[in-house]
N, C-alpha and C positions, 0 to 999 in steps of 0.2 A: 121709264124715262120718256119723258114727250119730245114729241118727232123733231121740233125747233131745237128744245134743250142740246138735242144731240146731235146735230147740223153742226150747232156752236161747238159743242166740244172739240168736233172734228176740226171746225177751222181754226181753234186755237192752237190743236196742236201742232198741223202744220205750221199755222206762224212763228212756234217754237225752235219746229226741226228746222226751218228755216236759218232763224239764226245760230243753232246752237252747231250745224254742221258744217265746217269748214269748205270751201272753195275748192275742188282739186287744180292744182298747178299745173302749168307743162310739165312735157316731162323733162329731165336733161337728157340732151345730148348724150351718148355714150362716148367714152376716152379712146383712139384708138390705142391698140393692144400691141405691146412687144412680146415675139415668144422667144425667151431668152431660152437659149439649149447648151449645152457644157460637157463634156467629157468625166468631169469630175467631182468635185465638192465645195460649198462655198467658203471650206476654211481653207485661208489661204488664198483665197480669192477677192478681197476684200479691197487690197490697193486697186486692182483692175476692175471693180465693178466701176468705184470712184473715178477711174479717166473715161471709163464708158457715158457714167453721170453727166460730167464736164464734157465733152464731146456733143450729147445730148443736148447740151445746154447750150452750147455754141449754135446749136441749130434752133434754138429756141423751143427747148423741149423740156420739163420738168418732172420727173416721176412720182405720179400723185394729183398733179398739179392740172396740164393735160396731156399726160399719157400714162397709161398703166402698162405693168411690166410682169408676165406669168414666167417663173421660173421652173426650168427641168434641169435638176442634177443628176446623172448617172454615176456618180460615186464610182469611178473607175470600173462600175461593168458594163463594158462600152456594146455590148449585145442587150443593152438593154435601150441604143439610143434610136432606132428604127422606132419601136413602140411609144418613146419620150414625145420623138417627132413626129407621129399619126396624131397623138393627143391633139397638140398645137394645133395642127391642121382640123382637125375636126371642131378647136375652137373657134376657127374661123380667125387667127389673132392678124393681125392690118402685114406684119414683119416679121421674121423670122430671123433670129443674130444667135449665129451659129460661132460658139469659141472654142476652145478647149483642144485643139489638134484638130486631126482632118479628118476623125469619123463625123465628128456632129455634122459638119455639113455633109456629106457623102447620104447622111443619112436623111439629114431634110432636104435634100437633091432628090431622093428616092423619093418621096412623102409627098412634092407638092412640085407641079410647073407654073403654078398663075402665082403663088403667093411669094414674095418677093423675100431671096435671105442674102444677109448679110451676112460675108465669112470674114473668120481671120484663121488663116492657114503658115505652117512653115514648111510645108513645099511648094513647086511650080503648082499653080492653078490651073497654067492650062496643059502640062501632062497629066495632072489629075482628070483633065475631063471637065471641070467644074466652069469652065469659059470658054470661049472661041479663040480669043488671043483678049491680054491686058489691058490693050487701047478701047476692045470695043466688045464684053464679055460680050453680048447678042442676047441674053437667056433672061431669066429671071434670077440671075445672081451676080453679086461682084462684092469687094471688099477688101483685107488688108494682106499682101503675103509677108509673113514675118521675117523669111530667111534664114533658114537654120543649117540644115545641110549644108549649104557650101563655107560656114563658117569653121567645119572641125578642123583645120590642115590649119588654119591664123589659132584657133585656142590651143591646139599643140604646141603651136611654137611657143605661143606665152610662158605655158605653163613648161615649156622645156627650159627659158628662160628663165625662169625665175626656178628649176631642177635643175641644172645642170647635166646634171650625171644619169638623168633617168633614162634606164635601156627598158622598164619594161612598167606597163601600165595595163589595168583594169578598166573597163567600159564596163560601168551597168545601164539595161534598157529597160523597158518598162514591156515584157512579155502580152500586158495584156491590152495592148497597142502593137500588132502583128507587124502590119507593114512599114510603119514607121521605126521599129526595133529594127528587123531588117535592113532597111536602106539605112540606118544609122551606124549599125556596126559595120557594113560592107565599106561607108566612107570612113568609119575610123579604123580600120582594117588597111585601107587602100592610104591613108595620108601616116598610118602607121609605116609601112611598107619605107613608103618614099623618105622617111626620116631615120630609120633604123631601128623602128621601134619592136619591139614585142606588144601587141597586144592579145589581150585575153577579155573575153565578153562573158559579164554576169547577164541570167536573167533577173532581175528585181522590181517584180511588179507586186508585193505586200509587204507590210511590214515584217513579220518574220522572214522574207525573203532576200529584205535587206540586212537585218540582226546575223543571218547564216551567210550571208557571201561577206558580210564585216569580219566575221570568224574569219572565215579561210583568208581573208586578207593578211589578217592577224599572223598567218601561220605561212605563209607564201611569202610577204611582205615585197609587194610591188613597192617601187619606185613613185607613186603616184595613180592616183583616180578621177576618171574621165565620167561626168555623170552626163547623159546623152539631155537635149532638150525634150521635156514630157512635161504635160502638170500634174501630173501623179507626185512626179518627186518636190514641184514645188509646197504642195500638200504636206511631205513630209521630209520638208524640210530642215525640222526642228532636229528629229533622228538622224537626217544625215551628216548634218553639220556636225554632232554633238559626237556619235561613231567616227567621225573622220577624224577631229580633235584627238579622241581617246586611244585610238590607233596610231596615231600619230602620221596619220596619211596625207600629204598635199593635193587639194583638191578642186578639180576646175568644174566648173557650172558655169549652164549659157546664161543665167538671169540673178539678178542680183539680189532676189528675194534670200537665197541660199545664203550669199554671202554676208546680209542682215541679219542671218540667224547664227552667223559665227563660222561661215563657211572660207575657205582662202580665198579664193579669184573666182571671179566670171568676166566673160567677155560675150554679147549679143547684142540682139535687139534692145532701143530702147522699148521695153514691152509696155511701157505706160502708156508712152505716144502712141504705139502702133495703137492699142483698144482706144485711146482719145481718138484715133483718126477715125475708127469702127463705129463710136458712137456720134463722130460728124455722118457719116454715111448710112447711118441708120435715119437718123433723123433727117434728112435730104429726101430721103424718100416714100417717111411719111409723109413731106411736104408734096409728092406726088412723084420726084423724078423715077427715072424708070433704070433698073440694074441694067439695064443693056446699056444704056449710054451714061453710066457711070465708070469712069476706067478702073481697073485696080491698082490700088495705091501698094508702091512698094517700098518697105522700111527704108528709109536713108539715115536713121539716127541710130550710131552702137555705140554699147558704152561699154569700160574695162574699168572694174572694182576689184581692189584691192583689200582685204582686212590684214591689216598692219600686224596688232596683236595678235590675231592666229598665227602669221608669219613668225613674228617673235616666239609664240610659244612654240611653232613645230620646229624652230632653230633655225630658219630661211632669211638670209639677209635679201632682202628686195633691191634688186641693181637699181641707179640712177637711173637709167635708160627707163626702164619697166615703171618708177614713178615717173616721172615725167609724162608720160604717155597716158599715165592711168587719168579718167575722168572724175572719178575719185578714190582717197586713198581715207578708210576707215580706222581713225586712231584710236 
């Protein structure tokens, strides 16, 4: 080939790659990141992701949209949630929204001081340590406390109300939730006490471990069953309602997910609002604000559910009083 011919060749086919190779773009922007952390499992978790969404959303936040959201479930092995929460951190994620009881955050407490988390807890935050005081956490955390403890001594009485005659009641906790089992049976111990009650505490932190304390129920036959706040039991929920029914046990739970599934009464937090207020304060501070000068919001919305037809079928007429009060009454 002669030296010109092949000159041309070459510039033709630059002029080719020219056109034939596209332009590379900017690049986008990266989404900042939520590291959602959990105690438990997403079944059953499904209404509360939803107020978290909407929460999000009030803050002008969309998942997908601009923000992206890494999920860690610990499936109730909650020695697996130090590990969940190193991940996060090592992904570098903008937040940290810590739910599911008070290990997850205890444990993204442990994991990070600069990267900023969101709790929602149902103890005091600040005898946990987790704030300086509620007006003015000081740290890199703050968030919603649910309020659960000091509600057992008002769901005793309800569900004494609407028992009459009950001398003696069952508490199950969730064993593999230490210190939260703990301090929950010592307060339904202690508002036992003061009413006259007998109380007796299951451990039931599996499902067969609630299949065998339903047994012994069966065969002991309290008066009634106290199931402690945990999300473990909201999880299984389906079991517990369905074993209370077939027992024919009257049964009180703090959250109403239970009593959806066919459970008697709950009396707590509204737990919807409380993770909508969670995902306001998430998204606040991807907007930049700083946990320290975010106070912690504390539940002021509770609600008392009634399932009518469980009452009916365990032979329980529901006093006037007890409807009236109730927020709602499932027919």
């Amino acid at each position: 080939m002669r030296r010109r011919e092949f000159i041309s060749l070459l510039g033709g086919t630059a002029a080719v790659s020219s056109v034939s190779w596209p332009r590379v773009g900017r690049a986008q922007p990266a989404l900042p990141v939520i590291g959602f952390l959990n105690a438990v499992s997403s079944d059953g978790f499904a209404g509360r992701m939803a107020a978290i969404r909407h929460g999000l959303k009030e803050a002008g936040y969309v998942e997908g949209e601009n923000v992206a959201i890494e999920y860690r479930w610990a499936e109730n092995q909650l020695d697996r949630l130090p590990a969940l929460a190193a991940d996060l951190v090592r992904k570098r994620v903008t937040v940290i929204l810590a739910t599911g009881g008070t290990t997850p955050v205890i444990a993204a407490k442990a994991a990070t001081t600069t990267i900023p988390i969101v709790f929602t807890v149902p103890e005091d935050p600040v005898q946990l340590g987790l704030v300086a005081s509620l007006s003015r956490p000081g740290g890199n955390l703050t968030g919603v406390n649910l309020f659960v403890g000091e509600l057992v001594p008002k769901r005793l009485e309800l569900l004494r109300e609407l028992v009459p005659a009950m001398t003696r009641v069952a508490v199950f906790v969730n064993p593999a939730n230490h210190e939260r089992a703990e301090s929950h049976a010592r307060e339904a111990q202690s508002a036992g006490r003061a009413m006259g009650l007998h109380i007796q505490i299951f451990n039931t932190g599996t499902g067969r471990e609630i299949n065998t304390a339903f047994a012994t129920l069966a065969r002991e036959r309290p008066d009634a069953l106290f199931v402690s706040p945990d999300p473990f039991f909201v999880v299984r929920r389906v079991q517990l309602a369905t074993l209370a029914a077939r027992h024919g046990i009257p049964t009180s739970f703090s959250v109403r997910d239970l009593v959806d599934a066919g459970g008697l009464m709950s009396y707590g937090t509204n737990i919807l609002d409380a993770y909508r207020q969670a995902g306001v304060y998430t998204g606040r501070v991807l907007k930049g604000a700083k946990p320290a000068d975010l106070p912690v919001v504390q539940s002021v919305k509770f609600e008392l559910v009634i399932n009518a037809q469980t009452a009916l079928m365990l032979g329980l007429t529901v006093p006037t009083s007890l409807l009236a009060s109730a927020d709602e009454v499932i027919e």
